[in-house]
C-alpha positions as CSV (number, residue, x, y, z in Angstrom):
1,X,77.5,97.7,74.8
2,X,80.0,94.4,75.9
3,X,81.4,93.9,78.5
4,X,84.8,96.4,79.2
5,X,88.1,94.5,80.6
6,X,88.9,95.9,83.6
7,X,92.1,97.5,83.3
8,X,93.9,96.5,86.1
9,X,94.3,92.9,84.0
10,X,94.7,95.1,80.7
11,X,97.9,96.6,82.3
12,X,99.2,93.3,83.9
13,X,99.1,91.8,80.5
14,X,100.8,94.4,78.4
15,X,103.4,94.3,81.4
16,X,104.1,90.5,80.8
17,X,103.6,90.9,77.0
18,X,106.1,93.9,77.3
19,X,108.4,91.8,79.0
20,X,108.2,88.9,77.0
21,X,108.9,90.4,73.7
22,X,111.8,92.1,75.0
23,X,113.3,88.6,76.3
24,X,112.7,87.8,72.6
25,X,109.0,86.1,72.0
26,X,107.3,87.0,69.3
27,X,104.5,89.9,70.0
28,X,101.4,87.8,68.9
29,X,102.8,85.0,71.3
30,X,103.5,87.0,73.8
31,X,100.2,88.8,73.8
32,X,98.2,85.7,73.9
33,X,100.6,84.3,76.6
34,X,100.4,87.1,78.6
35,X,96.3,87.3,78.3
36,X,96.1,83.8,79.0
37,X,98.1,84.2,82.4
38,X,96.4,87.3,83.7
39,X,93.3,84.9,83.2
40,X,94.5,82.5,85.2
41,X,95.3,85.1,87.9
42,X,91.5,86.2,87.3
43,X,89.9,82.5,87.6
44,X,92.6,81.8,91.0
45,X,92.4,85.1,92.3
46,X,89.0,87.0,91.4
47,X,87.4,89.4,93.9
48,X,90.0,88.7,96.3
49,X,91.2,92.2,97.9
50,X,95.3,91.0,97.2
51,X,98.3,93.5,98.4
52,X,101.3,93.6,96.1
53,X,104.5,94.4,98.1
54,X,107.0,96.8,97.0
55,X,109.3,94.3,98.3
56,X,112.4,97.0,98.1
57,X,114.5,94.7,98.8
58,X,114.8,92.7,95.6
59,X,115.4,96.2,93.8
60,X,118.8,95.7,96.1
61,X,119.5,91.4,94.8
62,X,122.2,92.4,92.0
63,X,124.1,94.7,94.3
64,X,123.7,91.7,97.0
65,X,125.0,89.2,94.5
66,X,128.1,91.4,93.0
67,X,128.5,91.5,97.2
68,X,128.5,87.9,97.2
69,X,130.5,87.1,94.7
70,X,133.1,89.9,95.9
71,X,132.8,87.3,99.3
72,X,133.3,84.1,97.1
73,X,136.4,85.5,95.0
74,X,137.8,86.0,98.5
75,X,137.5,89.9,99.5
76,X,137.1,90.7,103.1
77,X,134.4,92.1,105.3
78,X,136.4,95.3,105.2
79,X,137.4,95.4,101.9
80,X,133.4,94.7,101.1
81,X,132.2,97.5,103.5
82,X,134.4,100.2,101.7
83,X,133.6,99.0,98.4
84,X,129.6,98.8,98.8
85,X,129.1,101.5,101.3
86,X,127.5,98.8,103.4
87,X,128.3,98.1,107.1
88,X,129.6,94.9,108.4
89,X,126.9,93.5,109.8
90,X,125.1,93.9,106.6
91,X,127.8,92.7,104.3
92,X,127.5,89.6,106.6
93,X,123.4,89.3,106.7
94,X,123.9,89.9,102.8
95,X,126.4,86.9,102.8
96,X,124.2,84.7,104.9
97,X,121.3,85.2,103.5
98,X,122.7,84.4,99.8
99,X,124.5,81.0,101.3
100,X,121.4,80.0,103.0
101,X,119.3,80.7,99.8
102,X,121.6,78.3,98.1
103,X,121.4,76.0,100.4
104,X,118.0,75.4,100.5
105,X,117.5,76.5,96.7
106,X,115.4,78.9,97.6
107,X,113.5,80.5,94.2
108,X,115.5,84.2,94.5
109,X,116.2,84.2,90.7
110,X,117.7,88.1,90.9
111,X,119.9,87.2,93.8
112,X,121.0,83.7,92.9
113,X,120.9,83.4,89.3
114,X,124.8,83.6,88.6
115,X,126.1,82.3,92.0
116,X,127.3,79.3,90.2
């Protein structure tokens, strides 16, 4: 009997493979692509007890950067609030936070990607 590999890793790499071949690599590429980095992960990472946050948040980035953008083509707070069901405040945290990411070219590639 060999040696079964443990499916945690089996799952992470079909994830990436999925979501390479759907971003148009070929399925034998991204197979061995997506084997080779949850490898990588295993060598760095092995027997390490590692939390993986929901992170919520960045379920929320492309409603945050139409928000944005709204901002940057020259809508108001007001106009924003009623638009987004957000409050002021948060239409202006949102704002902030996507100026400041920019600023500083902070890696937030759902938030930032189109803010030209």
């Amino acid at each position: 009997m060999g040696i079964q590999y443990p499916e945690v890793l089996m799952d992470a790499a079909a994830s990436l493979a999925h979501e390479l071949e759907r971003r148009g690599i070929s399925p034998e590429v991204a197979s061995d692509a997506s084997f080779a980095a949850v490898e990588h992960l295993r060598a760095q990472w092995g027997g390490a007890d590692i939390y993986i946050p929901k992170a919520a948040v960045l379920d929320l980035a492309p409603k945050h950067l139409l928000v944005y953008e709204h901002w940057k083509a020259g809508d108001d707070y007001l106009k924003l609030m009623r638009e987004f069901g957000y409050t002021v405040q948060w239409i202006r945290q949102i704002i902030r936070a996507a100026r400041l990411a920019r600023s500083q070219k902070v890696a937030a590639p759902m938030l930032l990607e189109d803010c030209g």
